[in-house]
C-alpha positions in Angstrom: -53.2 6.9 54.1 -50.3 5.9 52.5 -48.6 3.1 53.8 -45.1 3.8 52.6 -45.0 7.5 54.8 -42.8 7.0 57.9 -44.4 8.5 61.4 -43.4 10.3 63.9 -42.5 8.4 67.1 -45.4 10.8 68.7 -47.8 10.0 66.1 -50.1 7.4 69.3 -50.5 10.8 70.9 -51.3 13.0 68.2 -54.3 10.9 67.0 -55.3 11.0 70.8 -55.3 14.9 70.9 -57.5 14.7 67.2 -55.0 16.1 65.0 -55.5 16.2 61.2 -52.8 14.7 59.3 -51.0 15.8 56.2 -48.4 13.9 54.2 -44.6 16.4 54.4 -41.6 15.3 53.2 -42.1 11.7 53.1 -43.6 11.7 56.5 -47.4 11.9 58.0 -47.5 14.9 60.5 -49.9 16.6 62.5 -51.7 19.6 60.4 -53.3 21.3 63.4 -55.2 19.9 66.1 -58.8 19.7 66.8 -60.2 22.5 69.6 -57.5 25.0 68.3 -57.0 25.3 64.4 -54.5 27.0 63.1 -55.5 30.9 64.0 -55.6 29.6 67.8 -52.4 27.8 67.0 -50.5 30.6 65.6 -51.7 33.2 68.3 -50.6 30.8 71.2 -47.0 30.7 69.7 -47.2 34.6 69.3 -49.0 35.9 72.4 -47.6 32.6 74.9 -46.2 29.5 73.7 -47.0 26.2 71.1 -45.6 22.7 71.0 -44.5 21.0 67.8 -43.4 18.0 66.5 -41.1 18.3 63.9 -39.2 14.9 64.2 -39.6 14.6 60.3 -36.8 16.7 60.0 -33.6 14.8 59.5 -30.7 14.0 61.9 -27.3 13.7 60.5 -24.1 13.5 62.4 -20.6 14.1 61.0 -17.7 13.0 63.1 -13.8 11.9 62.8 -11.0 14.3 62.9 -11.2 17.5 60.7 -15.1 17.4 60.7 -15.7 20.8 60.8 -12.6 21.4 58.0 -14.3 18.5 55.4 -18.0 20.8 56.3 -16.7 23.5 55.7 -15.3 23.1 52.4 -18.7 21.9 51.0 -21.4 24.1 53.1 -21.8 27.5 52.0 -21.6 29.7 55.6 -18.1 29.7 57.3 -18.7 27.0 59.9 -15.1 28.3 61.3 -16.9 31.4 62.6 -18.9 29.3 65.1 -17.6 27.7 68.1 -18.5 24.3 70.5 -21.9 24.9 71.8 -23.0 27.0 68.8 -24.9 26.5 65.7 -25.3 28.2 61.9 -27.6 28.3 59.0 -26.0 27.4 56.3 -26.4 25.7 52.4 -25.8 22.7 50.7 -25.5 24.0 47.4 -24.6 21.9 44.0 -22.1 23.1 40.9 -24.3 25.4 39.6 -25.4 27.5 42.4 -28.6 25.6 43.5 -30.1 24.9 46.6 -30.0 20.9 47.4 -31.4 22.0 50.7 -31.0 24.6 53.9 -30.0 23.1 56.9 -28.4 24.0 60.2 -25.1 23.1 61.7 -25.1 22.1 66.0 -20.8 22.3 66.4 -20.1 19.7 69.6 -16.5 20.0 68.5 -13.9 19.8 65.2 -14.7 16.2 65.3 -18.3 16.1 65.8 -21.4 18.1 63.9 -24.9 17.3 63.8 -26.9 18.5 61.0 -30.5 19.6 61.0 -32.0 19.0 56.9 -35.2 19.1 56.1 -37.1 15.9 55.4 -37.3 15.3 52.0 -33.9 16.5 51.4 -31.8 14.3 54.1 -30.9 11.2 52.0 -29.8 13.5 49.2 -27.5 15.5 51.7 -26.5 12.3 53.1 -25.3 10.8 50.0 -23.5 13.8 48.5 -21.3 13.9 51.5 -20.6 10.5 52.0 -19.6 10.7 48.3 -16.7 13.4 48.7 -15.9 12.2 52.4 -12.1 11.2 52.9 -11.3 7.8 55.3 -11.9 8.9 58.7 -15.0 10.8 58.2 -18.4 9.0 59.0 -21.1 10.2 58.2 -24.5 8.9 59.7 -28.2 9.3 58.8 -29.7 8.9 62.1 -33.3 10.2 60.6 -35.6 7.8 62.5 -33.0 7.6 65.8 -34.2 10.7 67.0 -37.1 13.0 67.4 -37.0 17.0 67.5 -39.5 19.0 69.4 -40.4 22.2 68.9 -41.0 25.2 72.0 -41.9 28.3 70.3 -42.9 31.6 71.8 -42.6 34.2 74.5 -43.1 31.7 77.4 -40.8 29.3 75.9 -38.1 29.6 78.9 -40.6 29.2 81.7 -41.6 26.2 80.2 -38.2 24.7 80.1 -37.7 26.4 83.0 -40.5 24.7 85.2 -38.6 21.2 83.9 -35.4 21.8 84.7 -33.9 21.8 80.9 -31.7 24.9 80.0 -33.2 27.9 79.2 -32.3 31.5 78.5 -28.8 31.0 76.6 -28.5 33.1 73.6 -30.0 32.8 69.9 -28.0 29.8 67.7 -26.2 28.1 70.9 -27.3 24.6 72.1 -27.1 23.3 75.8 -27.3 19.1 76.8 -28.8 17.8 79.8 -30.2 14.5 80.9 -34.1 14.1 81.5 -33.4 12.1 84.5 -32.3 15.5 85.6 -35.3 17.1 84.8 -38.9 17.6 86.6 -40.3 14.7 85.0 -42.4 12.9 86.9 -41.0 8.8 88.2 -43.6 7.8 85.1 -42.5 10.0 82.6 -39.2 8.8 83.0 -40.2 5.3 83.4 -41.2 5.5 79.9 -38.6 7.5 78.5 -36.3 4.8 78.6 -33.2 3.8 80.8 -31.1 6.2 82.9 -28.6 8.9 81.3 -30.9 9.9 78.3 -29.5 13.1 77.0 -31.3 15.7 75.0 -29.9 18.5 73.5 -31.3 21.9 73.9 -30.9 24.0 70.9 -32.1 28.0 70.8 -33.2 27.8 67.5 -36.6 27.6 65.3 -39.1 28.3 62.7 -41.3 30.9 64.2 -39.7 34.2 64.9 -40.4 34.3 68.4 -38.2 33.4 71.2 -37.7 29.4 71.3 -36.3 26.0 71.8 -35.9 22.7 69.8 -35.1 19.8 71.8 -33.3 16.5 70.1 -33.9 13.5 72.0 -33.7 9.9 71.0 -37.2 8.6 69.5 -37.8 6.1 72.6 -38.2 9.0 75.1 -40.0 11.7 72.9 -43.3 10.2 73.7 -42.3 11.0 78.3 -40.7 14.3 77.1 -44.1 15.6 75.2 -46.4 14.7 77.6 -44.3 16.4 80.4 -43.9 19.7 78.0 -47.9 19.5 77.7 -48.4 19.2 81.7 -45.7 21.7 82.5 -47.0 23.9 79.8 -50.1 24.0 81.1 -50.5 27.0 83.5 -48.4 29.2 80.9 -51.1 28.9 77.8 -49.2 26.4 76.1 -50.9 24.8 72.8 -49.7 22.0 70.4 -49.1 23.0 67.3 -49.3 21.7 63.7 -47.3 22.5 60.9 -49.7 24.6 59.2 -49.4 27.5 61.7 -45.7 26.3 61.2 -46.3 27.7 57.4 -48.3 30.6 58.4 -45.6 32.0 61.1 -42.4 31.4 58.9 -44.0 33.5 56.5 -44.8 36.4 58.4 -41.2 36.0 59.2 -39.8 35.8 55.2 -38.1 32.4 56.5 -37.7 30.6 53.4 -39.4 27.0 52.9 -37.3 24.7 50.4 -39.3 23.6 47.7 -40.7 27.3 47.5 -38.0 29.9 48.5 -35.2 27.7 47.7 -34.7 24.9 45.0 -31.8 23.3 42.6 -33.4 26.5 40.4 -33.3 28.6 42.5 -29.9 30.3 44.4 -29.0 32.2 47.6 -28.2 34.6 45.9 -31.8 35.1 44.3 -33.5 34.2 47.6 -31.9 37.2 49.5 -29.4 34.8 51.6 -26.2 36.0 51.0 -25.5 36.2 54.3 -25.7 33.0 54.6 -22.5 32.1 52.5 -19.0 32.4 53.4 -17.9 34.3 50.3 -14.1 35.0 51.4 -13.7 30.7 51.5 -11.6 29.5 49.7 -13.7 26.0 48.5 -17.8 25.3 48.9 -20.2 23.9 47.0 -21.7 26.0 44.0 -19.1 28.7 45.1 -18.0 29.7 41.3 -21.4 30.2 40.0 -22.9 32.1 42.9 -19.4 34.5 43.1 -20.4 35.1 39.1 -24.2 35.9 40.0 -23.5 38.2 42.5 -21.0 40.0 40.6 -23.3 40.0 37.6 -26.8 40.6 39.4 -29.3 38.2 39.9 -32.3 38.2 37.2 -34.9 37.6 39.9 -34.9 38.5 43.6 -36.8 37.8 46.0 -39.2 40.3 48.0 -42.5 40.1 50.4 -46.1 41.0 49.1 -48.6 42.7 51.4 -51.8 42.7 50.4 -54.0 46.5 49.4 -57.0 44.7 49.4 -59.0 41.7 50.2 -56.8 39.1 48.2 -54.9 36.1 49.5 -52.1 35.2 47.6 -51.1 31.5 46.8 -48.0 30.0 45.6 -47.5 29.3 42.0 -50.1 32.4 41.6 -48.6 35.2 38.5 -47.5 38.6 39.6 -48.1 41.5 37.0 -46.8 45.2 36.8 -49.5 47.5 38.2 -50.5 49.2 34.6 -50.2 45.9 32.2 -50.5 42.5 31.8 -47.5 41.7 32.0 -45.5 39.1 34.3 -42.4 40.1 36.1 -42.0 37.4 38.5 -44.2 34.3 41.0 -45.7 33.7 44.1 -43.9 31.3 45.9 -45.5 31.1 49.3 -48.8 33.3 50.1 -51.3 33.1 52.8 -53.8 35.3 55.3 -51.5 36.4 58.1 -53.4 35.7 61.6 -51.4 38.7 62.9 -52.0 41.6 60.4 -55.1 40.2 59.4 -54.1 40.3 55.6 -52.8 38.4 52.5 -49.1 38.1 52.8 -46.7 36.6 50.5 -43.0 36.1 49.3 -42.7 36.1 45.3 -39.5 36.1 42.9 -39.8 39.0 40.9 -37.8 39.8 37.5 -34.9 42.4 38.7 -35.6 44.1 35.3 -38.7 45.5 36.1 -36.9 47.7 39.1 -38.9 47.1 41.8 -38.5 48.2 45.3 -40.1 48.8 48.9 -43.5 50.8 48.8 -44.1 49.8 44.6 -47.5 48.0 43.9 -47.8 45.5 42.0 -50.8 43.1 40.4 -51.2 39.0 42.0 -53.5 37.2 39.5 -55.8 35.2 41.9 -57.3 33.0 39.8 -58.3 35.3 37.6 -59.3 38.6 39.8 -56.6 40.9 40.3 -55.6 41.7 43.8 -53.2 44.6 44.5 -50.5 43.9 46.8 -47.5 46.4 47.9 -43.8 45.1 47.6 -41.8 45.6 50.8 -39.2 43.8 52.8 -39.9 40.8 55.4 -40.1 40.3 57.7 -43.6 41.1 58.3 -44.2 41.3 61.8 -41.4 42.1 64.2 -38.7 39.1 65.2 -38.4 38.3 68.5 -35.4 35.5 68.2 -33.0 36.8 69.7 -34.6 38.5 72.9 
């Protein structure tokens, strides 16, 4: 394995629950686990509830007076529609209307934002706001300073619940508490380090189902995992790697940068316009993306369900019915554990006028597989309930 990935501050106890490992972002993470795989993995978090650890991710916070003001005028959503206790998805876009990386936005207060980027993307982030940030503004990568566990699924709350952490407040708000104030056990939190440790409880994830990620600093992730795994327990809870991750974001249409989202590819193609604050006056990329939405994109992005036995992959071609002809790519395909079919989200070219219900051709390597165009998400969402 390659000595240069960083690990996660669980990575001990992964090995000990035989998890395969995958490198992600500059990081080794668990892939799935052994005794589940990712079909068991994926039905926990939709039928009860899985564990992830997703401390990869990276941890930025952004404080000094007018925080929120200097974030707002480089992020693409209107961070001045949230308030304290809430968070947004949002963009950090570049000049030309590309996506550096998605991210979301915890707002403790004007003076104080933590940002959620993903992994590969967090130093770039990082150094494109340090770059335009005025004295006063700091702006830290705490990457490696914290870890970020995952509680997806419909018994997410009664497993926070049966700890004592905060459960039950609404979709994109964030609660703190301290584990010392939590059901841990005197050995749990005689590992997770001295007294006061706060962890922030954030209604927010990856899944579509109703969750929970949890920010804590690395030394106690280790004493917060193993009491999520015992208190867990009696409610069918399963860890969880991050290839059922893969496989319930796309049921969902959640766009994975890399795939969905790139420096070539805009919100405005990906179907996220609702994630920029088009009546601000100053962001990031705004120009170019007010032009391509006035004009049309020339590609849009859509789901692909499969007429037949064909799984779709990304990178694979996609064809009008009646010809050989492209008209747009494959950016993220797989077999969906809950319809029991290939799935996919491709671009396709907005000049071949394509809509819900049309078929269309994937070339899978070389056999062609119909699949029918239609809108994600796939299965229903169950975030906000």
């Amino acid at each position: 394995m390659d000595s240069e990935l960083r690990q996660s501050p669980l990575h001990d106890r992964h090995v000990a629950l035989g998890a395969k490992f995958a490198p992600f972002g500059g990081w080794t993470m668990p892939l799935e686990y052994a005794g589940g795989g990712v079909l068991r993995e994926h039905t926990a978090v939709r039928e009860a509830v899985g564990l992830f650890d997703v401390s990869h991710l990276g941890k930025v916070t952004v404080t000094g007076a007018g925080a929120v003001a200097f974030l707002n005028a480089r992020l693409s959503n209107d961070l001045a529609k949230v308030g304290a206790g809430q968070a947004q998805y949002t963009l950090c876009c570049d000049e030309g209307g590309g996506v550096v990386d998605d991210l979301i936005a915890y707002r403790f207060a004007d003076d104080h934002v933590l940002l959620i980027p993903n992994a590969a993307n967090a130093a770039e982030v990082v150094r494109r706001l340090r770059a335009g940030a005025p004295d006063g503004i700091v702006i830290t990568d705490e990457h490696e300073a914290y870890a970020v566990l995952a509680v997806q699924g419909p018994r997410s709350a009664e497993v926070l619940t049966a700890l004592g952490l905060p459960a039950g407040h609404p979709y994109l708000t964030f609660r703190t508490a301290e584990l010392g104030e939590t059901g841990l056990s005197d050995a749990e939190l005689n590992d997770a380090g001295p007294a006061g440790v706060s962890i922030v409880v954030c209604r927010t994830g990856y899944t579509g189902e109703h969750g929970y990620e949890l920010v804590v600093p690395a030394g106690s992730a280790g004493a917060l995992w193993d009491a999520l795994l015992r208190a867990g327990e009696p409610y069918g809870l399963r860890p969880a790697g991050l290839a059922a991750r893969d496989t319930l974001r796309t049921e969902m249409g959640y766009p994975l940068h890399g795939q969905e989202l790139s420096l070539g590819i805009t919100p405005v193609q990906a179907g996220l316009t609702w994630a920029v604050g088009w009546d601000k006056p100053e962001f990031w990329g705004r120009d170019a993306l007010l032009a391509e939405k006035a004009t049309g994109p020339r590609r849009r992005l859509w789901g692909l369900r499969a007429l037949d036995r064909g799984i779709p992959r990304p990178h694979m071609p996609v064809l009008a019915p009646d010809s050989d002809t492209v008209i747009g790519e494959v950016t993220s395909g797989t077999f969906s554990p809950t319809l029991k079919v290939g799935i996919a989200l491709a671009l396709l070219d907005t000049s071949a006028g394509l809509g819900p219900d049309a078929e269309v051709v994937v070339d899978i390597r070389g056999r062609r597989s119909r699949m029918q165009v239609t809108r994600p998400p796939f299965v229903r969402s169950s975030v906000r309930t």
